[in-house]
N, C-alpha and C positions, 0 to 999 in steps of 0.2 A: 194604749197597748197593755193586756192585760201581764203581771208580773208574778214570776215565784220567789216568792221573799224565802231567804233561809232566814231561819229562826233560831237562836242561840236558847239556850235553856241554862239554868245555873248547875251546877254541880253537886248541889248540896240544897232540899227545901229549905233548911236554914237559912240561903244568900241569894233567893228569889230578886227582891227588891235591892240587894250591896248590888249584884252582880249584871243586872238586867236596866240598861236605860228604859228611862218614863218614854224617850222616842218608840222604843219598839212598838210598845202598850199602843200607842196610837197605830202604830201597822195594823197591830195584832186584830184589835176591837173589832173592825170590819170583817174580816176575812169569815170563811162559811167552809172552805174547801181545804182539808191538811193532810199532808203523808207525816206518816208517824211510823215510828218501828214500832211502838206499843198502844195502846188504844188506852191503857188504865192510867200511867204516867202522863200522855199527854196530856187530858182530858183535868189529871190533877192542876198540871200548872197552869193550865188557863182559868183553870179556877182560882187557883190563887193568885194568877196576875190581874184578871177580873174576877171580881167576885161576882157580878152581874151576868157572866159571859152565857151567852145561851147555846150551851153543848147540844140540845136536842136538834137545833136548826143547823147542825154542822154533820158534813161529809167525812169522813177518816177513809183514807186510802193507807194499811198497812205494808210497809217498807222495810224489812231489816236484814242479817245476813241471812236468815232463812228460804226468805222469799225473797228477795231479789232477782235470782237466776232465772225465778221461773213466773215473776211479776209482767202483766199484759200494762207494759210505761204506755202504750196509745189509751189504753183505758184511764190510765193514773193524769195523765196532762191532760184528758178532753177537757175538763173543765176552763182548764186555760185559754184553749181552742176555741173555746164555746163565748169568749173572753170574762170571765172569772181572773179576779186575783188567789193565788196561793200559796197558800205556809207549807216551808219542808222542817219538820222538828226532827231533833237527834234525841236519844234521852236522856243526855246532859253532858254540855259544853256547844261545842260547834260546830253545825251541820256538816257533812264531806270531810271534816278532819278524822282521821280515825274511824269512820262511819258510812256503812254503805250507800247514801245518799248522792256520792259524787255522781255514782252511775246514772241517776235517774236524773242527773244537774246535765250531763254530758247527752242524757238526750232531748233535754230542753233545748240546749243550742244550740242542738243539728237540728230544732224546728224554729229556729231563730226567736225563740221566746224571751222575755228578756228576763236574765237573773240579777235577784237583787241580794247581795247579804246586810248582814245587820250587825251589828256590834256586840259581845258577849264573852262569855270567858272562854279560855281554853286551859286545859289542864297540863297540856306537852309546851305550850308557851307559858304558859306561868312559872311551870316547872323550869325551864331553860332562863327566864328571869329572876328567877332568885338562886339559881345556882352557881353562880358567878364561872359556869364553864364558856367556852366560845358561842356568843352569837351571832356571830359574822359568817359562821361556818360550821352548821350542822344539818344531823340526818336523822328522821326518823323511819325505826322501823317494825314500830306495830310491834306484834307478836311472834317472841323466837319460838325457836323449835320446843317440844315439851322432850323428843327422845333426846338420853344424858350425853350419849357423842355428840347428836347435830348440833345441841346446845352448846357444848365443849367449844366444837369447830368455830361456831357463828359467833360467839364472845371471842375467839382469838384474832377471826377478819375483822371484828369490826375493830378491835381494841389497834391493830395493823394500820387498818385508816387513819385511824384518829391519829396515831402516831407518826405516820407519815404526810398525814393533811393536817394536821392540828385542829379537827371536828368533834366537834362535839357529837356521840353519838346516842339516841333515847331512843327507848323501848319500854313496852308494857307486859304485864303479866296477868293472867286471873288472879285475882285477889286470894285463891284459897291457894296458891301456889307461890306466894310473894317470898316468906320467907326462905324457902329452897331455891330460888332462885337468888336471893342472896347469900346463901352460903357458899352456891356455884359462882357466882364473883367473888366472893375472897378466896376462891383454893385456883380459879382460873387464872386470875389477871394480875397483871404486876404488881408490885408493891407501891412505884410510885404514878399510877393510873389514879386520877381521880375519882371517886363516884357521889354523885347526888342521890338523893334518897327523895321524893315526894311527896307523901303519902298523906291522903286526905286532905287536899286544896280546898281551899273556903271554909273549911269547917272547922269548928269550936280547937279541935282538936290537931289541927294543922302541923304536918311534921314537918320540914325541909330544912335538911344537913348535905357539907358536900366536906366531905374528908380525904383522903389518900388511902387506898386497901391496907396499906400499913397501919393507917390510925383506925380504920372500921375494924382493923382484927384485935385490936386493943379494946375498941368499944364500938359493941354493937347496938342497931339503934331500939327503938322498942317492938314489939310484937307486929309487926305488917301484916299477920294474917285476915282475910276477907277485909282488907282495907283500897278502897282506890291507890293505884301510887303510879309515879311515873319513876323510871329510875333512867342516869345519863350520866357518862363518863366521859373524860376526859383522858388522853396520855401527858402523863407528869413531864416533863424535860429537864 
């Protein structure tokens, strides 16, 4: 039965080989047929996972939030149909986390294909592992609002949750908007509300701090701008 392997990718070209099992490499090697959100990043890390890999005999089916809505998914799975195995890449971390992929995963197995995932990093669980907030009991939720009330409103529900469920609550931001959006969490949220800070997972330069709004108004962390981060709060008790 031919299979769609979701494919992890690292986070950072840096931690290709820390972050990526030798098992993948052996998926990966065969395969001929990939959905990619980008054709130039995939095509890189197959390169550097095989240096031998032969990109010209490979198919790319492009996938990302642009085209999705309006992507022909019976054209994207014939290969599967056709029985082909296939790789679904994100452009880094983990396929359907965070990444429009889920959808085209959701119509695999209304055609009962079978999905296979893979092992690899994630950037919202890592984050949530080293931030010592709940992980028994949390939520993620992608990207707030960028208007200053919706943002206002959506930092006071969620900050509500969390205090009344004791969740941990993570969210993302575009990276040229990281540090206003930490300014809007220390003028929002309580004093004794936790927040983690994540910024740049795997790489050289790896930030992750988790303080109480009171101690991040004391000290704030370094520059976040155009930096990956994941940021996740706690309510203090």
């Amino acid at each position: 039965m031919p299979k769609l392997y979701l494919l992890p990718t690292p986070l950072s070209e840096d931690a290709v080989f820390e972050s990526i099992p030798s098992y993948n490499k052996e998926i990966i090697e065969p395969l001929r047929y990939f959905v990619v959100e980008e054709i130039r990043t995939a095509r890189r890390f197959l390169r550097k996972l095989c240096p031998d890999f032969p990109i010209d005999d490979c198919t790319f089916f492009i996938f990302n939030e642009h085209t999705c809505k309006s992507a022909n998914y019976e054209e994207i799975l014939q290969p599967l149909l056709n029985g082909n195995d296939m790789g679904l890449l994100s452009e880094a971390g983990l396929p359907c986390i965070a990444d429009p992929g889920s959808d085209l995963v959701r119509a695999a197995q209304q055609k009962n294909i079978q999905v296979v995932p893979l092992v690899g990093p994630s950037s919202i669980f890592m984050a949530l592992m080293a931030s010592g907030l709940n992980g028994q009991s949390f939520a993620f939720h992608g990207y707030l609002p960028t208007d200053k009330v919706k943002l206002s409103d959506k930092i006071h529900k969620i900050e509500q949750i969390s205090s009344l469920q004791q969740q941990t609550q993570l969210f993302i931001e575009a990276p040229y908007r990281n540090n206003q959006l930490f300014e809007t969490l220390l003028k929002e949220c309580n004093s004794n509300t936790y927040l983690c800070i994540a910024c740049n997972i795997s790489q050289k330069d790896e930030y992750i701090k988790t303080k109480s709004i009171a101690q991040w108004r004391k000290n704030s962390p370094p520059s976040l701008h155009k930096k990956p981060c994941v940021f996740a709060i706690l309510s203090g008790t």
